[in-house]
N, C-alpha and C positions, 0 to 999 in steps of 0.2 A: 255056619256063617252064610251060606248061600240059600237057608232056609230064612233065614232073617232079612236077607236081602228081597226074598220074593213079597215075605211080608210087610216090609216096607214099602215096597213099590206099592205093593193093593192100597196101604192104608193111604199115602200121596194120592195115589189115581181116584181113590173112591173120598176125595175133597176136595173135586174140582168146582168149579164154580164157574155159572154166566161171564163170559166177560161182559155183560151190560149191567150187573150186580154194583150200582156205584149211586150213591144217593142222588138227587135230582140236585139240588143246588151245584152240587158241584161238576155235575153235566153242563147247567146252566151257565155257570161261570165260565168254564171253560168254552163254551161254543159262544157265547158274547165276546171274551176276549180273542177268540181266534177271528171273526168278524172287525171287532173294530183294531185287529192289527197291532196290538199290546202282548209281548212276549213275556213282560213278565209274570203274572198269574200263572199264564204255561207254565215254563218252567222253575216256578214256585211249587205247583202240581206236581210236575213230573219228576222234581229232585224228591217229594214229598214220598212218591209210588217207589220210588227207586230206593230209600230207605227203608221202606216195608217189605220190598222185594227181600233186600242185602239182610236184612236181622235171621230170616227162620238158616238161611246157608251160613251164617255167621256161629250160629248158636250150635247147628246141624256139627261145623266144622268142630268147635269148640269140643260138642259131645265125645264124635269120632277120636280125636287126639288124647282125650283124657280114660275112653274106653283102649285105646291102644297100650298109653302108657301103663294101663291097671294090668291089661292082659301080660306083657311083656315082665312086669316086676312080680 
């Protein structure tokens, strides 16, 4: 278990990415609506990142509980 766990770490670590990796339009958008003082594009965006964030830990959790129950039975 604690071998899988190191090889999990590497494979996460070795898929990081720029944080400036984000298309231009939607740089764009974002730095006009934070100028002209309009939240909601923001946080259209941001609930947007925050759904992409929450799926891979959702799935990750999902994987975890169904590998535990297989191990256990």
């Amino acid at each position: 278990m604690k071998k899988f766990i190191v090889i999990l770490l590497l494979a996460i670590g070795s898929f990081s990415i720029d944080s400036n990796a984000q298309c231009a339009m939607c740089r764009r958008v974002a730095e006009s609506s934070h100028d002209a003082h309009e939240n909601k594009v923001g946080r259209g965006l941001n609930n947007g990142i925050m759904y992409l964030l929450a799926i891979p830990y959702v799935l990750a959790g999902i994987g975890l509980y169904v590998y535990t129950k297989k191990r256990k039975a």
